[in-house]
C-alpha positions as CSV (number, residue, x, y, z in Angstrom):
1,X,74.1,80.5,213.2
2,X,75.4,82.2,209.8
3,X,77.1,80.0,207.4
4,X,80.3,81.0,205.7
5,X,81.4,79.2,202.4
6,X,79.3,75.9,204.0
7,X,80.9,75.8,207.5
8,X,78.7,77.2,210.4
9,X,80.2,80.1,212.0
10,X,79.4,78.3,215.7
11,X,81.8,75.9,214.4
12,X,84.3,78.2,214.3
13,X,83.7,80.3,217.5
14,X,84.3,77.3,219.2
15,X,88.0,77.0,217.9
16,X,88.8,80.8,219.0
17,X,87.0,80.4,222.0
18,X,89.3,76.9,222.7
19,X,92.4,79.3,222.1
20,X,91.4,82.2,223.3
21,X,91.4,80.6,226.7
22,X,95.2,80.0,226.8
23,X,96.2,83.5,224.9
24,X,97.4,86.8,227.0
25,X,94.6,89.1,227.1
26,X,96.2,92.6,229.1
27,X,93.3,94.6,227.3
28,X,90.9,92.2,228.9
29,X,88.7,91.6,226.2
30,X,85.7,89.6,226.6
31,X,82.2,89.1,225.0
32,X,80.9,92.0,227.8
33,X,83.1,93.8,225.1
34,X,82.0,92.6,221.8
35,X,78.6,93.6,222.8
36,X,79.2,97.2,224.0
37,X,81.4,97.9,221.1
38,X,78.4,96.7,218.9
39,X,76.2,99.6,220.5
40,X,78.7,102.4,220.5
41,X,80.3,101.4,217.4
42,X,77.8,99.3,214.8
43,X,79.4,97.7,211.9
44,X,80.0,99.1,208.9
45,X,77.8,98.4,206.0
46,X,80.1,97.9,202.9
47,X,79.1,97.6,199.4
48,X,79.8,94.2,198.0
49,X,80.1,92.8,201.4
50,X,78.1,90.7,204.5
51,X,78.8,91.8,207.8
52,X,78.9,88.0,209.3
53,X,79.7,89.1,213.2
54,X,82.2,90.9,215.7
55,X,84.3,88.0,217.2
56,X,87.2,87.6,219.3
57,X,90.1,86.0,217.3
58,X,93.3,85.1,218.4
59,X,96.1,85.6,216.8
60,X,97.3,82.3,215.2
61,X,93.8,82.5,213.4
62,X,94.3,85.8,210.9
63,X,96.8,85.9,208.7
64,X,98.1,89.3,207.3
65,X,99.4,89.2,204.2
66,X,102.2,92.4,203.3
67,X,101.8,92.4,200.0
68,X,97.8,93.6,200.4
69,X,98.7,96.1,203.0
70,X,96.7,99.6,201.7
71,X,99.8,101.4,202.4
72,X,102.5,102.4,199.5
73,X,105.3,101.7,202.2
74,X,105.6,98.9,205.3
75,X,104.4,99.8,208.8
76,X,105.7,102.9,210.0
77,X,107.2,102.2,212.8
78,X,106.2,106.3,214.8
79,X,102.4,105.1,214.2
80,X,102.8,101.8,215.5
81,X,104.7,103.4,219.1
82,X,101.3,105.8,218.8
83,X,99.1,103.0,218.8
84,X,101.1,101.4,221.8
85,X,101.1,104.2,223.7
86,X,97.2,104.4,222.7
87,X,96.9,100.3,224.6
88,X,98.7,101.5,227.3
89,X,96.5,104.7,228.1
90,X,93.2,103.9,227.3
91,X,92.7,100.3,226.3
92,X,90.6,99.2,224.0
93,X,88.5,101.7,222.4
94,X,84.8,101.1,222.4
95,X,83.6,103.7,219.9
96,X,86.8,102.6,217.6
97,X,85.8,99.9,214.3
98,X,87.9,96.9,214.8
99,X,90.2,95.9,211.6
100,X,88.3,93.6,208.8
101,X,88.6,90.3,208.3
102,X,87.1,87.6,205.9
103,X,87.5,83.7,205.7
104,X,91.1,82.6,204.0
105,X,90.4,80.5,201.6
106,X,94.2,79.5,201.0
107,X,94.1,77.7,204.8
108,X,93.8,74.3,205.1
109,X,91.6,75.3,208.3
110,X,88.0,76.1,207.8
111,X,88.7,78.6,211.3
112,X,91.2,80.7,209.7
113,X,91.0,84.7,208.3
114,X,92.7,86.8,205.9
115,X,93.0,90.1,207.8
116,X,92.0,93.2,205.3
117,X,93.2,95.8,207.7
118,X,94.1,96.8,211.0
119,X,98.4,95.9,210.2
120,X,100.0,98.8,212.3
121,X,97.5,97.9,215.2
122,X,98.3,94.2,214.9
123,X,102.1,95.2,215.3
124,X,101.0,97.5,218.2
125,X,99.4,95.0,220.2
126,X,101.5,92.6,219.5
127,X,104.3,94.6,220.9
128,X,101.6,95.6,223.9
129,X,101.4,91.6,224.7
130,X,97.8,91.2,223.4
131,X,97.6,87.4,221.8
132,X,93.8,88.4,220.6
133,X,92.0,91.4,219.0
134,X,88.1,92.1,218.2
135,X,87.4,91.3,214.5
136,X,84.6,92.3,212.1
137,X,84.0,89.3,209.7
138,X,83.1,89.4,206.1
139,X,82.4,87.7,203.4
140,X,83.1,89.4,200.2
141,X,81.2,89.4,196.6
142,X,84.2,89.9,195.2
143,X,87.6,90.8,195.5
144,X,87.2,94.1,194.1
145,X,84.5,95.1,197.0
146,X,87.4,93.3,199.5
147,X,89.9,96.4,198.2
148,X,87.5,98.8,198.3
149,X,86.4,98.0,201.5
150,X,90.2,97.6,203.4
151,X,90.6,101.1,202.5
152,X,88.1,102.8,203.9
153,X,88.4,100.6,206.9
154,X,91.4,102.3,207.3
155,X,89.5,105.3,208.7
156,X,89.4,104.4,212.2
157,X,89.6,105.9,215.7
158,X,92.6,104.8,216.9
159,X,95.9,107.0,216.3
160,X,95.5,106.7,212.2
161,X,98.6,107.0,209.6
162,X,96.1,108.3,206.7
163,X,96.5,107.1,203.5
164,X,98.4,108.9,200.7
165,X,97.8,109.6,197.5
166,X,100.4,107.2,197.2
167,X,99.2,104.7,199.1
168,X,95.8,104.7,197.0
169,X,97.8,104.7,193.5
170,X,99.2,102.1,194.5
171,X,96.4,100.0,195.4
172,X,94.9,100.6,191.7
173,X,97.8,99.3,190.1
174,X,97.6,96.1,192.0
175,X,94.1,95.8,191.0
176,X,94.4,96.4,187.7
177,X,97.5,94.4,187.2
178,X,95.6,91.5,189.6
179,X,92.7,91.9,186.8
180,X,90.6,92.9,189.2
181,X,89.9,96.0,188.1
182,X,89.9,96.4,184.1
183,X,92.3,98.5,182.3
184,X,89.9,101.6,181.7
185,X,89.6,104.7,182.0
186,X,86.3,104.7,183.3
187,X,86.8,101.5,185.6
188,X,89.7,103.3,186.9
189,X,88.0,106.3,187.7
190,X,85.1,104.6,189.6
191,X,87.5,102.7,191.3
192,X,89.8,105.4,192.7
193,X,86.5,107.5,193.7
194,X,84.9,103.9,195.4
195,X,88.3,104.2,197.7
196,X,89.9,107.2,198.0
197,X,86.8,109.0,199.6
198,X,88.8,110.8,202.2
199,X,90.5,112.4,199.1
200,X,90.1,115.9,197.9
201,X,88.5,116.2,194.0
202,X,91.7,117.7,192.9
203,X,94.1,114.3,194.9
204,X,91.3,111.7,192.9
205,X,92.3,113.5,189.9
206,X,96.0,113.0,190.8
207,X,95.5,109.5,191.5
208,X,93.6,108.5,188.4
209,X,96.1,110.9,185.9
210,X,99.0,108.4,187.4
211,X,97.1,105.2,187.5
212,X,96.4,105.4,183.8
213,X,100.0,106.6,183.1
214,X,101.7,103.5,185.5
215,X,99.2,100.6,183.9
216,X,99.5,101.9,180.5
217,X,96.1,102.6,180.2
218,X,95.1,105.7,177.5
219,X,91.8,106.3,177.4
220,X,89.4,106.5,174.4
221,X,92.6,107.8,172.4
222,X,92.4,107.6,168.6
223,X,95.3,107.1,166.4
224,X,95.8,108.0,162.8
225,X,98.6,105.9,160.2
226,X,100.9,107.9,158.0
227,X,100.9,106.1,155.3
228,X,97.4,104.9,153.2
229,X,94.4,107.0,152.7
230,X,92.0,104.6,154.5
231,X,89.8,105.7,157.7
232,X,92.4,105.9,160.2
233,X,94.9,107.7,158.4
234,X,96.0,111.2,158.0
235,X,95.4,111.4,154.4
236,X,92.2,109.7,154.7
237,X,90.8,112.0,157.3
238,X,92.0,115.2,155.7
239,X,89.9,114.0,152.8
240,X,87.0,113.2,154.6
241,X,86.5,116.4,155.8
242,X,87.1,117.8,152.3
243,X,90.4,119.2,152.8
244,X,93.3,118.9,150.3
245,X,95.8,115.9,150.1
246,X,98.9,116.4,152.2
247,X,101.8,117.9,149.7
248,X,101.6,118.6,146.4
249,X,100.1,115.9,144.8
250,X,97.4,117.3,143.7
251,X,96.0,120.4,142.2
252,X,97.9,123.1,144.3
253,X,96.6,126.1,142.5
254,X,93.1,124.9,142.1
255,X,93.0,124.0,146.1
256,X,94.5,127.4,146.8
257,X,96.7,126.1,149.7
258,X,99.2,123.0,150.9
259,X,98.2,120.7,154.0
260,X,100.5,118.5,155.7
261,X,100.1,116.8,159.5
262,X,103.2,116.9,161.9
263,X,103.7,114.9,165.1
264,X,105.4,117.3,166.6
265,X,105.3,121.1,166.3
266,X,108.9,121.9,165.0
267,X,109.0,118.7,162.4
268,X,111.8,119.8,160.4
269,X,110.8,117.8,157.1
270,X,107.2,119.5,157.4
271,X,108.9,122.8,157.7
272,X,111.5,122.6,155.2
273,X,108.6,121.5,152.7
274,X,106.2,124.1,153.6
275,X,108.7,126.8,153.4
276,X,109.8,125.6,150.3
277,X,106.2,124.6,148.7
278,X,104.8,127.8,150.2
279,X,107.4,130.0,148.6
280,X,107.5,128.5,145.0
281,X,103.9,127.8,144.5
282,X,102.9,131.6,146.6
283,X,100.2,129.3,148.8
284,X,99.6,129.4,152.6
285,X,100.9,125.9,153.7
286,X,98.5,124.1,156.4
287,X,99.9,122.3,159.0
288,X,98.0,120.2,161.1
289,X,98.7,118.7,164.4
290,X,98.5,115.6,166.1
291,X,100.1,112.9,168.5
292,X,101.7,109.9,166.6
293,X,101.5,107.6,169.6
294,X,99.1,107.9,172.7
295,X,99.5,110.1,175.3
296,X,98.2,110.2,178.9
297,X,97.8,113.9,178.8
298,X,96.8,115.3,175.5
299,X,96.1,118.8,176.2
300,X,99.7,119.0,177.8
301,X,100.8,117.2,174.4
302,X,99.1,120.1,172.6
303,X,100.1,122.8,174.6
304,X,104.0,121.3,173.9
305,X,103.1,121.0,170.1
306,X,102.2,124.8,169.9
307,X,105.2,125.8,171.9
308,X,107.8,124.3,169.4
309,X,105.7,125.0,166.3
310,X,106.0,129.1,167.4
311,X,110.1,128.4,168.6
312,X,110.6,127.0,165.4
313,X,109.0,129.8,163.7
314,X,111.2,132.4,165.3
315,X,114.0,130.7,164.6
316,X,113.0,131.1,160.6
317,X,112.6,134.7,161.2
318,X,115.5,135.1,162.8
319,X,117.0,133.6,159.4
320,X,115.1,135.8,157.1
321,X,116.0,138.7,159.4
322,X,119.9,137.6,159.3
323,X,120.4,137.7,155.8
324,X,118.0,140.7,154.8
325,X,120.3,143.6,155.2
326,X,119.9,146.4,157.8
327,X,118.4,149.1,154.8
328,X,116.3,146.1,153.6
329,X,114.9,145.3,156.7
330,X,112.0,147.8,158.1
331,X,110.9,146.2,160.8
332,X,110.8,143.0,163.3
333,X,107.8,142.6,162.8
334,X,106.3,139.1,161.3
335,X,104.0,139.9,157.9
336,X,101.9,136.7,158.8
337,X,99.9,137.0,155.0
338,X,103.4,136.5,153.8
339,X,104.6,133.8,156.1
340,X,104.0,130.1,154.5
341,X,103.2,127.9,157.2
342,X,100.6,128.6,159.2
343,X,99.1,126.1,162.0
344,X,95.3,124.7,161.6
345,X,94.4,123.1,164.6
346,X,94.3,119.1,166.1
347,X,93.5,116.1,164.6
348,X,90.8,114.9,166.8
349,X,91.7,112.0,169.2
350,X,89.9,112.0,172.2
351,X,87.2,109.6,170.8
352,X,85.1,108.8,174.3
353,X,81.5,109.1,173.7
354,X,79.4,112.3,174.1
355,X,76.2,111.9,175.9
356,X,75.2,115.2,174.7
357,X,75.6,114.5,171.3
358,X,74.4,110.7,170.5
359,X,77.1,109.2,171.6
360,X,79.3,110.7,168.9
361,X,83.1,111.4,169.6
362,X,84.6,114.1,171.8
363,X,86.5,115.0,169.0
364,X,85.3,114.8,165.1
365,X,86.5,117.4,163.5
366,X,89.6,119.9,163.7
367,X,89.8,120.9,167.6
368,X,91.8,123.7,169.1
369,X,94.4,122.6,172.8
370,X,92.0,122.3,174.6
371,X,89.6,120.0,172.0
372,X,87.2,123.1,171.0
373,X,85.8,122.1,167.6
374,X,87.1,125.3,165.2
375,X,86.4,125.5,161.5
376,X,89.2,125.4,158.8
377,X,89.5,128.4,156.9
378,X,92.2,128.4,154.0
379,X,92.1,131.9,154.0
380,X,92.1,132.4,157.7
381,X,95.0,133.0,160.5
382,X,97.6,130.9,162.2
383,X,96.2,129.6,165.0
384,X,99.3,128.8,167.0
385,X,98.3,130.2,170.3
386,X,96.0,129.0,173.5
């Protein structure tokens, strides 16, 4: 017979059996049983794991531990009276997978499981009389495939509580946090779409947004110093891609315009300078946009940037208009050649690796929201919109 970490499985039949003998049975459960449900109901194949056998395990031999259960909350106690009601009405159901189990290797006893799911029907049954329950037994590669699999076991025939969105975030925070599953982005999206297959696209996307928000995780983010002009810092890109210093360091009528970079899009200091700079040197001041810590949603970030960089703006015009008198004043209307500060676009920071370009960044180069590559142009147009 199959072996299990050394130990012959026959070995431990014979303890369940010994027990099994002396525990109430109202479901009547025998090896007549095991057999037919094998035939209506063949094991599940999971990746990362060896179906070992269908047994018949009393109850002092699995051990559920709360702190694995799938589900974001305890047992709910309306789905365990459905599954009662389910024992009392129609017994055991043959074409139903029994809960997962695999061998606990924190028992002293070699006879002993760790059960992976099936925690509302144990307190069903339990409450039903029944001192044993039909197990499928695994042994796992790894604890990763043991999480994976105790979630989609949990898509059974009996009355089911489906899993939530919830339920499943929470599982990949455990496993990240356990190490089990590293802190990436693209571990964490493999790992959410490995167990949350009874999800919708547009729920996975939910799940994996949060997850990398909760652990902390920000994927393939870049981020720039604002002091230095080394590779990673703002001066040192703008000059890598040929554009002017920020401020007016350096040649200000021979570059023909003003840069600076802003963290957010209503930075008073970048303003006040650009207005001022802009005004006394008769040059279009650059702004350029970026986030000064990581974010989990950048576009969202950007979209918030633009927002206060054009709030900001009215709020200038609205001074200009205030104290330009009513004969003065012809129109509302913004004369955007004449407006200093003008918006350029995104420093890039998603950095993950394009397949479709050999491997280079996302992002390399000035980006629009929504990461768009879009040239700079001294001479060109605000681009505060999207």
């Amino acid at each position: 017979m199959t072996k299990a970490n050394g130990v012959s499985l026959s070995t431990r039949f014979g303890d369940w059996a010994r027990v099994a003998q002396t525990s109430a049975n109202p479901l009547g459960l025998t090896d007549e049983t095991v057999q037919e449900s094998l035939e209506v109901c063949p094991p599940i194949q999971f990746k990362g794991g060896t179906f070992l056998g269908r047994y018949i395990i009393p109850d002092p031999y699995v051990r559920y531990n709360p702190e694995e259960q799938p589900r974001d909350k305890s047992n709910d106690p309306d789905h365990v009276n459905n599954l009662l009601a389910s024992y009392e009405v129609q017994g055991y159901l043959l074409a139903a997978h029994p809960p997962i189990a695999s061998f606990d290797e924190e028992s002293l006893s070699n006879s002993c499981l760790r059960g992976q799911s099936g925690y509302n029907r144990y307190d069903g049954r339990t409450k039903f009389g029944q001192e044993l329950y039909i197990y499928d037994v695994y042994q796992w590669d790894s604890p990763y495939w043991e999480i994976v699999a105790r979630n989609k076991a949990n898509h059974h025939q009996n009355p089911q509580l489906s899993q939530t969105k919830h339920d499943y975030l929470k599982e990949v925070c455990n496993a990240v946090n356990a190490g089990i599953v590293s802190a990436t982005e693209e571990a964490i999206d493999e790992f959410v779409d490995e167990i949350a297959t009874d999800k919708t696209p547009k729920i996975r996307r939910w799940i994996k947004k949060e997850a990398l928000k909760n652990c902390k995780v920000y994927p393939n983010f870049r981020t720039f110093h604002s002091s230095g002009k080394g590779k990673n810092t703002l001066t040192g890109f703008l000059i890598s891609q040929g554009y002017a210093e920020q401020g007016i360091g350096g040649d200000v009528k021979s570059n023909g315009y003003i840069t600076y970079c802003a963290g957010n899009g209503d930075n008073l200091q970048s303003w006040a300078r650009g207005v001022q700079h802009g005004t006394t040197n008769q040059v279009p001041v650059w702004v350029f946009g970026y986030a000064p810590n990581r974010v989990p949603d950048l576009e969202e970030f950007r979209k918030a940037w633009v927002d206060d960089f054009n709030t900001m703006k009215e709020t200038f015009v609205s001074f200009a208009n205030d104290i330009v008198s009513e004969e003065d004043s012809e129109s509302a209307f913004v004369n955007e050649d004449a407006f200093p500060v003008k918006f350029a676009g995104f420093l890039p920071q998603y950095v993950k690796p394009n397949p479709n370009d050999q491997g280079k960044a996302t992002e390399n180069t000035i980006v629009d929201v929504y990461g768009n590559s879009v040239p700079f142009d001294p001479d060109g147009d605000c681009r505060a919109t999207y």
